[in-house]
N, C-alpha and C positions, 0 to 999 in steps of 0.2 A: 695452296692455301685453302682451307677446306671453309664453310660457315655452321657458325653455332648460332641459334636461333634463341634472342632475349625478347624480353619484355618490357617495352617504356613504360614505364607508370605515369600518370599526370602529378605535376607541380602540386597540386593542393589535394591529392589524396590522405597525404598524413595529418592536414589541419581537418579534413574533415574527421578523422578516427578523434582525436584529442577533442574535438566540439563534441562527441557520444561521448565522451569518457566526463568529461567535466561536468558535465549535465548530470552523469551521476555521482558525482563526488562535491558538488559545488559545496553546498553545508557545509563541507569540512573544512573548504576553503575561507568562505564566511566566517566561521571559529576562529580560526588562524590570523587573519587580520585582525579583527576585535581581543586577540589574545596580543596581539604585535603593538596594538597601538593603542590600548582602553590606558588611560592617565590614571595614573598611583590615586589619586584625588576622588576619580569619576568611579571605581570600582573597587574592588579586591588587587592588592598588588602584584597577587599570583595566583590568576584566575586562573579555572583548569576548563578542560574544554568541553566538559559534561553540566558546569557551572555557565559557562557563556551559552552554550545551546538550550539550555533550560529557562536563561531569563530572556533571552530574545523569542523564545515560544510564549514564554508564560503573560510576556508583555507585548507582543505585537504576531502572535500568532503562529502557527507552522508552516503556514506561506511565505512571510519570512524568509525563513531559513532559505526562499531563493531572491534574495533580495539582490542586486547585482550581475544576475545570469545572462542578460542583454552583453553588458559587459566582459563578464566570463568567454561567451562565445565569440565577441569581438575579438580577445586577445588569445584564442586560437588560431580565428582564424587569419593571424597574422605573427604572431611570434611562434607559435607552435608548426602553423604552416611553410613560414621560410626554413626556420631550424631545421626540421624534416626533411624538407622537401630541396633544399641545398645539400644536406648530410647525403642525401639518396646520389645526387648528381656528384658530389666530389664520389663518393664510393664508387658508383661506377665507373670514373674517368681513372680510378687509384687502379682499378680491378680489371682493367683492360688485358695487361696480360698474366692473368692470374690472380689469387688470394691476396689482398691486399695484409701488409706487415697489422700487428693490433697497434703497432706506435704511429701508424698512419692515420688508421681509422680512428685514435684518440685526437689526435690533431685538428681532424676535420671534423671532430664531433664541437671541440671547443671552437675551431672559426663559425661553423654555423650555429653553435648557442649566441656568441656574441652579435651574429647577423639578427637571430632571429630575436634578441633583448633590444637590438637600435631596432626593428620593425616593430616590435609591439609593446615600445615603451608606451604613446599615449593611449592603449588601452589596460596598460598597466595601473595609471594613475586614475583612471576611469573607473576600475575597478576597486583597487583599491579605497576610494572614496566615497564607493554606492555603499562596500559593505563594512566602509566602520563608522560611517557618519550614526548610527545607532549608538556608538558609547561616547560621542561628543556631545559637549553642551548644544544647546538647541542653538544658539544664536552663533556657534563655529559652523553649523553642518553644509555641507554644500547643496545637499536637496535634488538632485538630478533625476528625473524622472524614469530616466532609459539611457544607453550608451551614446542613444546617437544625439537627444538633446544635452548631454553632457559634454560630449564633444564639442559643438557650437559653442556651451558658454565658456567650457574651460577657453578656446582659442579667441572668444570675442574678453574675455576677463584679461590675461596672462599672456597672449599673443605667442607665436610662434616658439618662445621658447617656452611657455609653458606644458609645449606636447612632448618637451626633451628633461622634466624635472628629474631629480636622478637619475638620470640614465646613465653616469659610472658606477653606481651600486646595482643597478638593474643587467647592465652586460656584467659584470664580475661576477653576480648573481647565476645568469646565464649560460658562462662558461664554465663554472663550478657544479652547477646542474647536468650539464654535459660530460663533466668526468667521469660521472657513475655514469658511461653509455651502455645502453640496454645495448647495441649491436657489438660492442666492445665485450660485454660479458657472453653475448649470444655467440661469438666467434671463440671466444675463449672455449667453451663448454662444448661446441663442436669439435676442435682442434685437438681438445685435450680428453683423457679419462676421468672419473671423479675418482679422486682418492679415497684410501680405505676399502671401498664397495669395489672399487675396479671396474665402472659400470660406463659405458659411453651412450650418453643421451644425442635421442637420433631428431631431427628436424619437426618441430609439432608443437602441441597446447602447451605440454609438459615441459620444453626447453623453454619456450617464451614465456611461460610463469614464471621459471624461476630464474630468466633474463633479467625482467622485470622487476621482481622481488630484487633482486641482488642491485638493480642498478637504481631505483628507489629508495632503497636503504642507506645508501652511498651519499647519495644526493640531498637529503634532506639531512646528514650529518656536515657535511663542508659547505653546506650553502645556507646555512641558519642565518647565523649574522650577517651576511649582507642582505638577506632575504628581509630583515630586521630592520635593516638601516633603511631601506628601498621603502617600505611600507611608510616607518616614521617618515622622510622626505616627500615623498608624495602627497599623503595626508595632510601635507601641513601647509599651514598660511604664509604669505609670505615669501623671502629669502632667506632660503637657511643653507647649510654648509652640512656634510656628513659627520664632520671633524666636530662641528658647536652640537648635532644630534651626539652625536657618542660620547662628548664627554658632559652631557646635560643628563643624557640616562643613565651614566653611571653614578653620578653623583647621588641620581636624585631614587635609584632600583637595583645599584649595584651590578656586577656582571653577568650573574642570572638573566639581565634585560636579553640578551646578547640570542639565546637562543628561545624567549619567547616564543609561544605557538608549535613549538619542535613537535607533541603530541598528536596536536589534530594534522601538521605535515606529513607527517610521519603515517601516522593512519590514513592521513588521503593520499598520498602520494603512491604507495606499495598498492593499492586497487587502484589507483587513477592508472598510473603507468603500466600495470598489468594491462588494463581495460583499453588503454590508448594503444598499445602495440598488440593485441590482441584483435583491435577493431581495424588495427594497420595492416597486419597477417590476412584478415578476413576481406578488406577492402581489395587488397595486390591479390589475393588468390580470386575474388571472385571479376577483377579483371581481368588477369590471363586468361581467362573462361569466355569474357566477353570479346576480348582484344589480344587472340592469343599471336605471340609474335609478332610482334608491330615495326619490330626492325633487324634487320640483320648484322652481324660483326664478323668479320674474318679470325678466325682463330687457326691456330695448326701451322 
């Protein structure tokens, strides 16, 4: 039995990559929400996201634009961190003796979305509510200062089940996010040639961009509508039911409601998740550097 010499990464090295990544995409996420949940009544029925960035600048500033980022970087560093950072642990446990199957690594991409949607639901709703309380009536808004006073009242308001409000649109949300997996396509694209060109992309910037690109693309098409539903449930006052949200919005916006915000997703999501697994890349490589071989495994 000979040893092959790896590298443990730490637990929350991938929440830290996704907290750099967010920081610079947050705006887009702000758009997204105020596009998910501004009322037929309070706005345009089909606001665009050039239209929502424009009057939240023009009426409370371009600081603004990071209203919520308390928040933002909370539910990094807990939904993004467990996701990751469990995806990385089953991966290695699949890959023990060998290349793990891609119907593997799809599976354990979708357990650790869902782990990491029950971790960072109440930062979900945290967020959600810093950055759409701007196209609510004054006397609905919640007013939260920061994530962490937000946290307090939501649990002194709503008590413990309040920090679980959607949370089966939120994990369904999760694991649908997970299906476009970046290391899903990042395996694929090593494994395989690209057709046409006949060209095989070798380990670097240029795979993980267009990992990324491919698995951002993916994701913000099958994860719209619950991404939709989550926003409205959260936001909202009350007890409400996803079933009374869905058939209130179609009644009242038709099924266009369904994939509100798809734009500014769509455009944050293809640079956020470039930027998050590129700062993930960056992060593991400038570990192995620091902590080169941290443990040993028998192979051979």
């Amino acid at each position: 039995m000979g040893k092959s010499r790896q590298t443990s990464y730490p637990f929350w090295l991938g929440g830290v990559g996704a907290t750099m990544a967010a920081c610079c995409t947050h705006p887009l996420d702000l758009a997204k929400v105020r596009m998910q949940t501004i009322h037929p009544t309070s706005g345009p029925v089909h606001p665009s996201t050039v239209s929502i960035i424009r009057m939240t600048v023009r009426e409370t500033g371009l600081r603004s634009l990071y209203t919520g980022l308390s928040a933002s970087v909370l539910r990094q560093m807990t939904y993004s961190l467990v996701r990751l950072g469990a995806y990385e642990k089953m991966k290695a446990t699949l890959s023990k003796d060998g290349p793990a199957p891609g119907s593997h690594l799809l599976l354990a991409a979708m357990v650790s979305g869902a782990l990491g949607g029950l971790a960072g639901n109440p930062a979900d709703i945290l967020l959600v509510r810093m950055t759409s309380d701007f196209v609510r009536p004054p006397e609905e808004r919640y007013n939260y200062r920061n994530a962490l006073s937000g946290f307090m009242t939501l649990l002194r308001e709503e008590g413990m089940q309040g920090l679980f409000r959607g949370l089966g649109t939120n994990m369904t949300r999760a694991v649908l996010m997970n299906v476009g997996s970046y290391d899903l396509f990042k395996t694929l694209l090593l494994r395989n040639r690209i057709p046409l060109i006949d060209h095989q992309i070798e380990d670097g910037l240029l795979l993980h961009t267009i990992s990324s690109v491919l698995a951002g693309t993916v994701a913000t098409t099958v994860c719209a509508p619950a991404d939709v539903l989550r926003s409205r449930l959260m936001s909202a006052h009350g007890v409400t039911h996803p079933l009374q949200v869905l058939t209130t919005a179609l009644r009242e916006e038709g099924p266009r409601f369904l994939f509100k915000g798809w734009t500014p997703a769509f455009i944050r999501l293809g640079p956020n998740t470039v930027l998050m697994f590129v700062f993930f890349e960056q992060l593991k490589k400038g570990w192995r550097t620091l902590f080169p071989a941290t443990y040993l495994t028998d192979s051979g």
